[in-house]
PDB file of N, CA, C and O in Angstrom:
ATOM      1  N   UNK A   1      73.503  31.250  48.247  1.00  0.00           N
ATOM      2  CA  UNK A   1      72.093  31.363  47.939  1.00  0.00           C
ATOM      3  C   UNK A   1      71.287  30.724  49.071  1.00  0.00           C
ATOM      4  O   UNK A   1      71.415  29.556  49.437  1.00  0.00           O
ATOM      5  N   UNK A   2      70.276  31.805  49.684  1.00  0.00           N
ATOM      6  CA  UNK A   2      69.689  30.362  50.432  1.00  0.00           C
ATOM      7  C   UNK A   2      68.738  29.144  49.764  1.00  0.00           C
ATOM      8  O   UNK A   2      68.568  28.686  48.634  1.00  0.00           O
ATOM      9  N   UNK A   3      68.143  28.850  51.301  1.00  0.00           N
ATOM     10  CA  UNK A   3      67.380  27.801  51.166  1.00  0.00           C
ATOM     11  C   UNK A   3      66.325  27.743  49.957  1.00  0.00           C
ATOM     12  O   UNK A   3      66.214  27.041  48.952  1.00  0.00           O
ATOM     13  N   UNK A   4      65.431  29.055  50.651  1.00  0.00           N
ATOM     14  CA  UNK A   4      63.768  29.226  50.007  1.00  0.00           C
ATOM     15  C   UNK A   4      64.281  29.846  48.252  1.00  0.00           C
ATOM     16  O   UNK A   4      63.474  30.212  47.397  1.00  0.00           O
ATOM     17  N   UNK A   5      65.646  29.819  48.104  1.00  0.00           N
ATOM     18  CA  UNK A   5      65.814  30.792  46.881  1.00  0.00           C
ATOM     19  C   UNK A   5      66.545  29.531  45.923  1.00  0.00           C
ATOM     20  O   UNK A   5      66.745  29.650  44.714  1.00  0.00           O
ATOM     21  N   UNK A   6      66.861  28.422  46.659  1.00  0.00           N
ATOM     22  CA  UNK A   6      67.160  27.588  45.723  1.00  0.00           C
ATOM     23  C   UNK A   6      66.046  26.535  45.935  1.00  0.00           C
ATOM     24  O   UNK A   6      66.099  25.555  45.192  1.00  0.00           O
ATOM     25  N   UNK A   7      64.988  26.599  46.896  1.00  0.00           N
ATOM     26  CA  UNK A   7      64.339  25.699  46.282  1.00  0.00           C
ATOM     27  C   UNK A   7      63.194  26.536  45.087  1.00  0.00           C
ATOM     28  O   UNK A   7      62.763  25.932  44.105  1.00  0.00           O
ATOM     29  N   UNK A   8      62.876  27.800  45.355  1.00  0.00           N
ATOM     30  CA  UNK A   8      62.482  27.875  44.219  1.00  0.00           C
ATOM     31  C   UNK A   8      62.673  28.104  43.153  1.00  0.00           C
ATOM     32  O   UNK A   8      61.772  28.230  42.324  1.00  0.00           O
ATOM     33  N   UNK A   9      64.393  28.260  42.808  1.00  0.00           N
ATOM     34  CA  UNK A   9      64.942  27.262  41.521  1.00  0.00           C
ATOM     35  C   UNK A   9      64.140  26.252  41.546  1.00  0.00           C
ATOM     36  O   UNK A   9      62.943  26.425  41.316  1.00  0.00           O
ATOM     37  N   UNK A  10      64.554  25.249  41.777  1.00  0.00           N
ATOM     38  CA  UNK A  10      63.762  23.563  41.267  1.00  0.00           C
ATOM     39  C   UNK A  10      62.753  24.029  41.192  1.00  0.00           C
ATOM     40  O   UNK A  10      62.411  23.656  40.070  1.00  0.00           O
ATOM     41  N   UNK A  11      62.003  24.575  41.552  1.00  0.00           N
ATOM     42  CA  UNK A  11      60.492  24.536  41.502  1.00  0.00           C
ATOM     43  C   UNK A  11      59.837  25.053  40.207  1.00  0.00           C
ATOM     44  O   UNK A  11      58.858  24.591  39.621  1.00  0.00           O
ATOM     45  N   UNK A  12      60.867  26.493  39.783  1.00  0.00           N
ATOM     46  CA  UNK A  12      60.891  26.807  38.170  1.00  0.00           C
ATOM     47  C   UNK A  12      61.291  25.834  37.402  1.00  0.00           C
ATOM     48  O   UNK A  12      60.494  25.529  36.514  1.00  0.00           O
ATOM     49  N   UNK A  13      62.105  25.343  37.445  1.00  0.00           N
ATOM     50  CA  UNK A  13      62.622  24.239  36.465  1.00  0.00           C
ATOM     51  C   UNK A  13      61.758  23.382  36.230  1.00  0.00           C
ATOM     52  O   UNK A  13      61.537  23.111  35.050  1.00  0.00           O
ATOM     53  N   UNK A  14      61.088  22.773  37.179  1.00  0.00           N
ATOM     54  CA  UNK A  14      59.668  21.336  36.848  1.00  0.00           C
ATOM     55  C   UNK A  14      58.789  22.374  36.564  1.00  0.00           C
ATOM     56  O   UNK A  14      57.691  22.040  36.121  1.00  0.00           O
ATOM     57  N   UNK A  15      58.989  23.406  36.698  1.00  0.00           N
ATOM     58  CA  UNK A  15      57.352  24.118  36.006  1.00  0.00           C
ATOM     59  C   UNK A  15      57.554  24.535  34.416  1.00  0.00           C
ATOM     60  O   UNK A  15      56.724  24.522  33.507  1.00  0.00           O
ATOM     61  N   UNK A  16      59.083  24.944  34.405  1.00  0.00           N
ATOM     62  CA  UNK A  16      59.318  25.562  32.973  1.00  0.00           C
ATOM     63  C   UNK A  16      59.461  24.085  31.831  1.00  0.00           C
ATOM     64  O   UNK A  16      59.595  24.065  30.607  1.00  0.00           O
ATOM     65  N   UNK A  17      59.390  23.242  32.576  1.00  0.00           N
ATOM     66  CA  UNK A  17      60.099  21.513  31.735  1.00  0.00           C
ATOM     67  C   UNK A  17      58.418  20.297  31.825  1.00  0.00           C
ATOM     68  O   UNK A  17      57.484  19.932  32.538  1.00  0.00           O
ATOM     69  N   UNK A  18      58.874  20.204  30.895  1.00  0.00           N
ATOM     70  CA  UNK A  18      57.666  18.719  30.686  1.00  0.00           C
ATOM     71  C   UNK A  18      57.579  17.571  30.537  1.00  0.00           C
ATOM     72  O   UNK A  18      56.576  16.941  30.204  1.00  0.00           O
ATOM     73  N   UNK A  19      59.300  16.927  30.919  1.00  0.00           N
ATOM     74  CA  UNK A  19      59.864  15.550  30.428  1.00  0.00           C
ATOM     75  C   UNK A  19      59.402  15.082  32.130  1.00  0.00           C
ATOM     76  O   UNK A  19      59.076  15.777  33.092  1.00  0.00           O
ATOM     77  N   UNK A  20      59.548  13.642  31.966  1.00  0.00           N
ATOM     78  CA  UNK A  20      58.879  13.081  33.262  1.00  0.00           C
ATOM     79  C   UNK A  20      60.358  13.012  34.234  1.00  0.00           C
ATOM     80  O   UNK A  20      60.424  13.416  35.395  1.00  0.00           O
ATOM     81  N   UNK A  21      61.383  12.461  33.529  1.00  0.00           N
ATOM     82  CA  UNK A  21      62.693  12.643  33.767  1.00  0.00           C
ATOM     83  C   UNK A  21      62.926  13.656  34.564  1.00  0.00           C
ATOM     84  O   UNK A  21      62.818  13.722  35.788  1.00  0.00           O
ATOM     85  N   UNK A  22      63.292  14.540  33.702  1.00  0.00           N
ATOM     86  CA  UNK A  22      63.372  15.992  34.510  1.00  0.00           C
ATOM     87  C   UNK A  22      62.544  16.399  35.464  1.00  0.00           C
ATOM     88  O   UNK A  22      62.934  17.283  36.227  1.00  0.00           O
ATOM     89  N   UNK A  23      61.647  16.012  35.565  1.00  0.00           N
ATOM     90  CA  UNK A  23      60.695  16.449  36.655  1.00  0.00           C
ATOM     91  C   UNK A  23      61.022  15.725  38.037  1.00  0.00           C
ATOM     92  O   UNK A  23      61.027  16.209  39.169  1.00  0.00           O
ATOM     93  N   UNK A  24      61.347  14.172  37.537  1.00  0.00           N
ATOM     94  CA  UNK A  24      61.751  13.430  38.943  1.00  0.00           C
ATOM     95  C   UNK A  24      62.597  13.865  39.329  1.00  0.00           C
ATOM     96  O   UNK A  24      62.614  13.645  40.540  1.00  0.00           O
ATOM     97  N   UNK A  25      63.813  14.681  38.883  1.00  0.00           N
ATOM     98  CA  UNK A  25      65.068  14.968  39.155  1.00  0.00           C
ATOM     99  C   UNK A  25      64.607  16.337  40.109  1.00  0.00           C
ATOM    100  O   UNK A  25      65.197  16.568  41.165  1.00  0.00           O
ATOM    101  N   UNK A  26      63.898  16.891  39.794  1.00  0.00           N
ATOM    102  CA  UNK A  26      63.633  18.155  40.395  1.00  0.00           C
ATOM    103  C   UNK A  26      63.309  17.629  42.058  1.00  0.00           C
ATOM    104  O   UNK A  26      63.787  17.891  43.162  1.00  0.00           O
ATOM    105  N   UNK A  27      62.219  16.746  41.528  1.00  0.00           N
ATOM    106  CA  UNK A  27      61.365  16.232  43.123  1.00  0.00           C
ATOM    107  C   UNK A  27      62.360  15.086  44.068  1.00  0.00           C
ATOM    108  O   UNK A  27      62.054  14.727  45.205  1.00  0.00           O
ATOM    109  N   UNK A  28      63.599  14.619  43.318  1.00  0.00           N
ATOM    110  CA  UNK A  28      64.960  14.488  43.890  1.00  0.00           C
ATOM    111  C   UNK A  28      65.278  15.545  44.700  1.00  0.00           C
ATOM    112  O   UNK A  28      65.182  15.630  45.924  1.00  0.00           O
ATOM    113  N   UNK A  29      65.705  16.418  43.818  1.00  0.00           N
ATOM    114  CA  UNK A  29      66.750  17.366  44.569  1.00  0.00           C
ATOM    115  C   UNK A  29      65.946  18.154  45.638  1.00  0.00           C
ATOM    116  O   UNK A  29      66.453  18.656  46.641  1.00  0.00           O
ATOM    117  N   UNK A  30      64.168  18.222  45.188  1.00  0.00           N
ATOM    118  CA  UNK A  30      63.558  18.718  46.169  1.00  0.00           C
ATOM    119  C   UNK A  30      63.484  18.176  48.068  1.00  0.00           C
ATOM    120  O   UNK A  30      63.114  18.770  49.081  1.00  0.00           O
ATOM    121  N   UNK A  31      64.110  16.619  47.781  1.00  0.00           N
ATOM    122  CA  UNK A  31      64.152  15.951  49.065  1.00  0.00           C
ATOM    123  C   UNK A  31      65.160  16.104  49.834  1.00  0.00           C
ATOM    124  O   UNK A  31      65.186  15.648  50.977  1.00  0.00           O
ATOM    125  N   UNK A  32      66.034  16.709  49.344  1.00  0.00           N
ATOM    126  CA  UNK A  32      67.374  17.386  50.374  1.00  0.00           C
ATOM    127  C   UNK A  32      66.672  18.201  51.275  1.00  0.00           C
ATOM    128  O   UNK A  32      67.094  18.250  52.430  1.00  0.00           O
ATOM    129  N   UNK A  33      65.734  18.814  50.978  1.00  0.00           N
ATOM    130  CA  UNK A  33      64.914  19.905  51.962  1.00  0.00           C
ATOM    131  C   UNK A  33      64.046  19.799  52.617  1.00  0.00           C
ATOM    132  O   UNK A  33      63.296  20.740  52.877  1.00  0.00           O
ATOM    133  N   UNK A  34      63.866  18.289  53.196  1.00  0.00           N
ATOM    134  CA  UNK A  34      63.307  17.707  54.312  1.00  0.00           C
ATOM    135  C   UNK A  34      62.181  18.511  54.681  1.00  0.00           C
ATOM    136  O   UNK A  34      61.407  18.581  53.726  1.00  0.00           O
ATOM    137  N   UNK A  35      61.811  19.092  55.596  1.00  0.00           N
ATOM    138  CA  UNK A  35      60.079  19.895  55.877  1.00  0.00           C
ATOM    139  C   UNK A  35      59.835  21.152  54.513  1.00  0.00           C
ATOM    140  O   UNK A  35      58.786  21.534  53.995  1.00  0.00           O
ATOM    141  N   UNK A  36      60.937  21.458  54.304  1.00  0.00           N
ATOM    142  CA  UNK A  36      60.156  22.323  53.073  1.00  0.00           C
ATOM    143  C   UNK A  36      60.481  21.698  51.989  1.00  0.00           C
ATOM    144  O   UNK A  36      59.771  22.148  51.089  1.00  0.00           O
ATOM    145  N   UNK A  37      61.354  20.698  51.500  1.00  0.00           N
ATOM    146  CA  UNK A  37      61.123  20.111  49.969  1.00  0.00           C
ATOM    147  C   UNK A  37      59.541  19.541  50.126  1.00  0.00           C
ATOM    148  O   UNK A  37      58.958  19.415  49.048  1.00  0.00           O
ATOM    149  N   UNK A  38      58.882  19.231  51.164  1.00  0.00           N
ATOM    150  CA  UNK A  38      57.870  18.213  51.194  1.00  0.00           C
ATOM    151  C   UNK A  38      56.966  19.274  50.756  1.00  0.00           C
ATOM    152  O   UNK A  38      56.277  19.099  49.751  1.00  0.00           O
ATOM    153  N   UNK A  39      56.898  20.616  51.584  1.00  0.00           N
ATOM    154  CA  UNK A  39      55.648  21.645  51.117  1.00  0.00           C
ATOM    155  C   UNK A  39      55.929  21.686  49.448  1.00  0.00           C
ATOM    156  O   UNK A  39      55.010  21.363  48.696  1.00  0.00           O
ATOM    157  N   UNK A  40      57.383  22.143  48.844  1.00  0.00           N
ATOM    158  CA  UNK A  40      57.768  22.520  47.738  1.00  0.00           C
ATOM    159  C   UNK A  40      56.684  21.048  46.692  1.00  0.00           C
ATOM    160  O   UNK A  40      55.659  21.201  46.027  1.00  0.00           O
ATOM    161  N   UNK A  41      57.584  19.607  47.003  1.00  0.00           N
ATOM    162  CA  UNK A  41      56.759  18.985  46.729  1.00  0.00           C
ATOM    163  C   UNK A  41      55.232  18.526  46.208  1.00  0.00           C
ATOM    164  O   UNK A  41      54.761  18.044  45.177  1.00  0.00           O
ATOM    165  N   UNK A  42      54.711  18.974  47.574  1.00  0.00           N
ATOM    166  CA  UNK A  42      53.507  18.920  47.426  1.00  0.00           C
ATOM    167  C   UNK A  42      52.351  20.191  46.564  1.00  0.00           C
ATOM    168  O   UNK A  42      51.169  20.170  46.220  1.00  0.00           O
ATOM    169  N   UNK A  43      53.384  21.118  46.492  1.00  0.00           N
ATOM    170  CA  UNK A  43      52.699  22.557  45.181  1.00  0.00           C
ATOM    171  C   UNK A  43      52.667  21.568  43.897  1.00  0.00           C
ATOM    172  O   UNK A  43      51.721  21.178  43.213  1.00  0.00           O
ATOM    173  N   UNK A  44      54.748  21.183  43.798  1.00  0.00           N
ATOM    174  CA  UNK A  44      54.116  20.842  42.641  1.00  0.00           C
ATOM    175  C   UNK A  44      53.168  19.559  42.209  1.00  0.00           C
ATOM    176  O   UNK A  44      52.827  19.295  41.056  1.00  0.00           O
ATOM    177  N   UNK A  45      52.820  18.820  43.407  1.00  0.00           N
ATOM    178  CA  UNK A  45      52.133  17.760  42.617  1.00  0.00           C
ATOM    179  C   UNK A  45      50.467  18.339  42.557  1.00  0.00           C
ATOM    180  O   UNK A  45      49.482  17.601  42.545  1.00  0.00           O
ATOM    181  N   UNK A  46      50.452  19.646  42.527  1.00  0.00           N
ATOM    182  CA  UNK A  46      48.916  20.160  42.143  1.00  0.00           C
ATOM    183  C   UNK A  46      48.754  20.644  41.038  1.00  0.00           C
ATOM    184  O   UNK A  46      47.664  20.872  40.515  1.00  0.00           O
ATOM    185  N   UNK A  47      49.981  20.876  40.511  1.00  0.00           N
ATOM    186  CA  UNK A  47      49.905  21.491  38.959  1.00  0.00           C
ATOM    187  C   UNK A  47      50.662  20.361  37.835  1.00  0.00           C
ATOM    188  O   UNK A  47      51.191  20.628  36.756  1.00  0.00           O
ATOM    189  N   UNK A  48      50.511  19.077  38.481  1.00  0.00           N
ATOM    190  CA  UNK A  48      51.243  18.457  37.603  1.00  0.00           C
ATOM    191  C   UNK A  48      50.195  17.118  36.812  1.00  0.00           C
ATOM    192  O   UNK A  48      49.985  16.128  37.512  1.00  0.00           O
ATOM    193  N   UNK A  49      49.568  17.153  35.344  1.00  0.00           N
ATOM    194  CA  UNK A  49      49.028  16.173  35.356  1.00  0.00           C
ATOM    195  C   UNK A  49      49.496  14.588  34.803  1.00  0.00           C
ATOM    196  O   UNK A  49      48.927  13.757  34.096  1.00  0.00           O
ATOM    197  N   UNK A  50      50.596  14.617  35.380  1.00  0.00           N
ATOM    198  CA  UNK A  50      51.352  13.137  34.887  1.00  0.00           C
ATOM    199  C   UNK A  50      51.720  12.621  35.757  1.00  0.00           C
ATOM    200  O   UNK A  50      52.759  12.875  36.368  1.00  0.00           O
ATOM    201  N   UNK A  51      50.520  11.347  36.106  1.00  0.00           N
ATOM    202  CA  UNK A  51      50.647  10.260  37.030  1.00  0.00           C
ATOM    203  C   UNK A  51      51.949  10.082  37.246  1.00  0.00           C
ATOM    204  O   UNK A  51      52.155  10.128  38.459  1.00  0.00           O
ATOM    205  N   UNK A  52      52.814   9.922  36.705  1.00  0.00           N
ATOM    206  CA  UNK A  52      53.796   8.808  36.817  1.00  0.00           C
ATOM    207  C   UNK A  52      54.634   9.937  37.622  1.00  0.00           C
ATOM    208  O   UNK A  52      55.469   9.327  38.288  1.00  0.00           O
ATOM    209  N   UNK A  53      54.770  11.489  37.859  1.00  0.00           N
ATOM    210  CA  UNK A  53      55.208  12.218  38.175  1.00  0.00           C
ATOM    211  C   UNK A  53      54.566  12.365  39.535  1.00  0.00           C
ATOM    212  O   UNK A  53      55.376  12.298  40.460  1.00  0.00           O
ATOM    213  N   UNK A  54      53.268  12.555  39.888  1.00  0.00           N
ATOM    214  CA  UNK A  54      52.611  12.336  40.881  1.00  0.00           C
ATOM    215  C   UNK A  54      52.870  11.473  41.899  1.00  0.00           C
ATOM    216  O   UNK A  54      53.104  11.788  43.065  1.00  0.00           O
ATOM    217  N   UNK A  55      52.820  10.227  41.375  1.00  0.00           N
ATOM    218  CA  UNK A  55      53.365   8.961  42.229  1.00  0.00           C
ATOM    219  C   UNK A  55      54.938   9.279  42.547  1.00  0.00           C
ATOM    220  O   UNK A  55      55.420   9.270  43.679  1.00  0.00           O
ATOM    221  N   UNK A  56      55.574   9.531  41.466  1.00  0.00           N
ATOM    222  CA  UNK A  56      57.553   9.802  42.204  1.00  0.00           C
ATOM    223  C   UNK A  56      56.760  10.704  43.594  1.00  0.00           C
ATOM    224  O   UNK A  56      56.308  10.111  44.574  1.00  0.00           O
ATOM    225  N   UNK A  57      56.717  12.178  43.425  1.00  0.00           N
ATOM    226  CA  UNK A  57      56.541  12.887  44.084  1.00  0.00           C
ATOM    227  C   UNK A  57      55.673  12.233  45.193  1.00  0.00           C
ATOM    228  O   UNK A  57      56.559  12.204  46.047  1.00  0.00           O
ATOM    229  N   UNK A  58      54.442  11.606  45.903  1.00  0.00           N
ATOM    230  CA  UNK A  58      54.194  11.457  46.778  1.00  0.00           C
ATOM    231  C   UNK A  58      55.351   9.904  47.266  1.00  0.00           C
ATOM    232  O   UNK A  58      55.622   9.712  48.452  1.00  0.00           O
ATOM    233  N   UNK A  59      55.699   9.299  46.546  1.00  0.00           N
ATOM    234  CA  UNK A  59      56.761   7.955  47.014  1.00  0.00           C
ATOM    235  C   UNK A  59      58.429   9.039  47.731  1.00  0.00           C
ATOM    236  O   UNK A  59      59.276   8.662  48.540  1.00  0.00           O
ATOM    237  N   UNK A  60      58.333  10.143  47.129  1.00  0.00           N
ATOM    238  CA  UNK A  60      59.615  10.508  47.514  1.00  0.00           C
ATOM    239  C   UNK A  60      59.028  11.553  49.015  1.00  0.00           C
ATOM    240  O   UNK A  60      59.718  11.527  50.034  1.00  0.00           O
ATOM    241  N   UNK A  61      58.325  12.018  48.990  1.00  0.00           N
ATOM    242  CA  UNK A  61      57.704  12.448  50.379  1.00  0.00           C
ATOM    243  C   UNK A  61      57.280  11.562  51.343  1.00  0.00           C
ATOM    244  O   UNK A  61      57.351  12.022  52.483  1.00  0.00           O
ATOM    245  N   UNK A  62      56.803  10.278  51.236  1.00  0.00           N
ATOM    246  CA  UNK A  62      56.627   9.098  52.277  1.00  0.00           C
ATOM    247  C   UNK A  62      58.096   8.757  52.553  1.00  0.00           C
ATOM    248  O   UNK A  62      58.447   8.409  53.680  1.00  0.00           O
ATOM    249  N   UNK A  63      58.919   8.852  51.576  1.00  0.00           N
ATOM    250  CA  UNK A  63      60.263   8.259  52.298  1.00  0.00           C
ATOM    251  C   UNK A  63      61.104   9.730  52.999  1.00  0.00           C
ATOM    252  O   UNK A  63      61.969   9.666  53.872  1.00  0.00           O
ATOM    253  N   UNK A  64      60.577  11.030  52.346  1.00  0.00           N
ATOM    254  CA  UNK A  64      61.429  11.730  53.784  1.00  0.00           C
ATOM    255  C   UNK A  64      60.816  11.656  55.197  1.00  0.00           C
ATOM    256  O   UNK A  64      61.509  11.970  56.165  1.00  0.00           O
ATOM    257  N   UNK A  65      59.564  11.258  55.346  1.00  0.00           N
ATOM    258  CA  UNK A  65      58.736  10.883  56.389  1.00  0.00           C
ATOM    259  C   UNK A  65      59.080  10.209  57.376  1.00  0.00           C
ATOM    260  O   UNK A  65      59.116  10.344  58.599  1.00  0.00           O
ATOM    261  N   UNK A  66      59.344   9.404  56.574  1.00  0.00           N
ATOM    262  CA  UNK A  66      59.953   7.744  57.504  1.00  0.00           C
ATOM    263  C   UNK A  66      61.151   8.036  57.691  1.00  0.00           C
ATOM    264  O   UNK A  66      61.466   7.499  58.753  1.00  0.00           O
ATOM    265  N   UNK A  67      62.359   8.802  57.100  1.00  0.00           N
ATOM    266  CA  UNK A  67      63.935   9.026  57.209  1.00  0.00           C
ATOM    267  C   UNK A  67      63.900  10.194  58.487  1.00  0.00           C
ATOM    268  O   UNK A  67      64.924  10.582  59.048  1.00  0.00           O
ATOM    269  N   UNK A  68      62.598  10.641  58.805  1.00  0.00           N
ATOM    270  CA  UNK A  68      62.513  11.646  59.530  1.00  0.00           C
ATOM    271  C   UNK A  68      62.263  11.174  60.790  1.00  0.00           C
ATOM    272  O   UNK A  68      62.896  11.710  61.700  1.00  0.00           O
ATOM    273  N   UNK A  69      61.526  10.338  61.052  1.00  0.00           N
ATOM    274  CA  UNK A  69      60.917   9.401  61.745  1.00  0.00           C
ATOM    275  C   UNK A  69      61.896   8.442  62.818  1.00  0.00           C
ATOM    276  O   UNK A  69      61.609   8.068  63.955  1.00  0.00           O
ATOM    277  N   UNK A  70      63.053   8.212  62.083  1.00  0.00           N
ATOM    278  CA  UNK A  70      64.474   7.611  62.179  1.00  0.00           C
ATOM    279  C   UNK A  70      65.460   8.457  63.573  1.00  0.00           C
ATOM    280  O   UNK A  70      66.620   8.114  63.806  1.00  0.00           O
TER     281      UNK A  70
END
C-alpha cells in the first residue's frame, strides 16, 4: 500500500472515531510520515474540537521538527 493511501487510512480513522485515545494514536502513527504526517496532521487539527487532541497533535509536530532538524 503506499504512502498517501495509508496515511489516509489514519486520517479516516480519527475522523470516523471520537475517543481522545484513539485519536492520539492516529496522530502517533501519523508521525512516521515526517513532511506529510505533519500536513496529514495539521488537516486534522482543523476539524478537531478537543483541546486535549489539538495540543497532542501540534506537541507531536514540534517534535518531528526538531527530530528533523537533527
Amino acid at each position: 500500500m503506499s504512502e498517501i493511501k495509508q496515511i489516509e487510512n489514519i486520517k479516516q480513522q480519527f475522523t470516523l472515531n471520537t475517543h481522545t485515545e484513539t485519536r492520539n494514536k492516529a496522530i502517533d502513527a501519523l508521525s512516521a510520515y515526517g513532511n506529510n504526517g505533519i500536513d496529514a496532521i495539521n488537516d486534522l487539527m482543523r476539524i478537531t474540537v478537543n483541546d486535549e487532541v489539538k495540543i497532542h497533535g501540534l506537541e507531536t509536530i514540534k517534535k518531528i521538527k526538531d527530530s528533523m532538524k537533527k
